[in-house]
Structure formats: structure tokens, C-alpha cells
C-alpha positions as CSV (number, residue, x, y, z in Angstrom):
1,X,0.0,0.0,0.0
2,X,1.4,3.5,-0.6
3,X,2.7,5.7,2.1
4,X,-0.1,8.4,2.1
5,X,1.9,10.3,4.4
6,X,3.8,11.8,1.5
7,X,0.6,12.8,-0.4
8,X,-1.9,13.9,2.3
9,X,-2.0,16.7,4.5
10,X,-3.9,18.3,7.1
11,X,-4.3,22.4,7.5
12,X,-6.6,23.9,9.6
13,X,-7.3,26.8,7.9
14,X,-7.6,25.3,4.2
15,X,-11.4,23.0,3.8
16,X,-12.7,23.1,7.5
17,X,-9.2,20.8,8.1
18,X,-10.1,17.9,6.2
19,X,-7.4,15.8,5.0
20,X,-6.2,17.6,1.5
21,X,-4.2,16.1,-1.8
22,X,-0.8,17.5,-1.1
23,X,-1.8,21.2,0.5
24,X,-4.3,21.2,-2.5
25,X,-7.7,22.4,-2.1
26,X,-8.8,18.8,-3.4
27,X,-10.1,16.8,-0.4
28,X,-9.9,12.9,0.2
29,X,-13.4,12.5,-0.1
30,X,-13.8,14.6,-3.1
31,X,-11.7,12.2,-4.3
32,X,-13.7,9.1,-3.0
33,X,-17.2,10.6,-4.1
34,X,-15.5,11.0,-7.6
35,X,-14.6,7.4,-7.9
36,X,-17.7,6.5,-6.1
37,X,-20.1,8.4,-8.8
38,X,-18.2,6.3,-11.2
39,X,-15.5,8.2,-12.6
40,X,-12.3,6.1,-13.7
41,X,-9.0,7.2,-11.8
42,X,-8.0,8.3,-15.9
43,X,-11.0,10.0,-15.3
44,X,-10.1,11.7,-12.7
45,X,-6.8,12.7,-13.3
46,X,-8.0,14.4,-16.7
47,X,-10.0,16.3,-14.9
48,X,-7.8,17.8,-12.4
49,X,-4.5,18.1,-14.3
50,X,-2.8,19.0,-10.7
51,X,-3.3,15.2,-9.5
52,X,-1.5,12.1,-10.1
53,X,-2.2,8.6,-9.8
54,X,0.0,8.5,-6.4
55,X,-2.5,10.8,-5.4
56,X,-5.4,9.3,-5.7
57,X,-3.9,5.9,-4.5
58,X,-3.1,7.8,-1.4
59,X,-6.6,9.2,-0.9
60,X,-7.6,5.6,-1.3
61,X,-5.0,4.0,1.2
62,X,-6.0,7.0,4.0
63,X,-9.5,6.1,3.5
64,X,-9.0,2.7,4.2
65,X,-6.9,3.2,7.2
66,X,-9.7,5.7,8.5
67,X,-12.3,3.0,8.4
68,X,-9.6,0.8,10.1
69,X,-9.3,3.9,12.9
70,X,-5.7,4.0,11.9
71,X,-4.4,7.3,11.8
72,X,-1.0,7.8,10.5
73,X,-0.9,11.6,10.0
74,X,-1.3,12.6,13.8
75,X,-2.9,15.9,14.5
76,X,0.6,18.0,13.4
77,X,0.8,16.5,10.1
């Protein structure tokens, strides 16, 4: 699994503090309810030119840790 650490951060002053795409204004779960609704990852990344693959495979590995109740960023991350 891919070391989201490197891809995900948290601000509090940028998106209410919800885990962003590398200090992007893109959130994780813009991310997720993009795949969700059906959009391919090549979808995606055409979309929003900004993002990689890594990224979204990091939004993807954080979520999965979250629903696990692991969380690897800490509250200083």
C-alpha cells in the first residue's frame, strides 16, 4: 500500500481541516465521491490536471486506514 503520508496533508485553515491532496484544495473524499459516482482514476486525473495517480492511490490508502481507525498523519501532520 502506498505511504499516504507523503501525499496527504492536514491544514486547519484550508477545507474546515479535512485531510487535503498534497496542500491542495482537493479533499480525500472529493476524491472518493468522484470514484464513487463512477469516474475512472483516468478520469479523474484528466479532470484535475494537478493530481497524479500516487494521489489518488493515497486518498484511497487513507481512507482505508480511517475506516480501520488507523491514523497515521497525527494531528501536526
Amino acid at each position: 500500500m502506498i505511504d499516504y503520508t507523503k501525499y496527504i496533508t492536514l491544514e486547519p485553515g484550508k477545507r474546515s481541516g479535512q485531510p487535503c491532496i498534497r496542500h491542495l484544495r482537493i479533499t480525500v473524499a472529493d476524491i472518493l465521491g468522484y470514484l464513487a459516482s463512477g469516474m475512472s482514476i483516468e478520469e479523474v486525473l484528466a479532470d484535475f490536471p494537478m493530481l497524479s495517480r500516487e494521489d489518488i492511490l493515497a486518498a484511497l490508502a487513507y481512507a482505508a486506514d480511517a475506516q480501520r481507525g488507523i491514523d497515521r498523519l497525527g494531528p501536526t501532520a
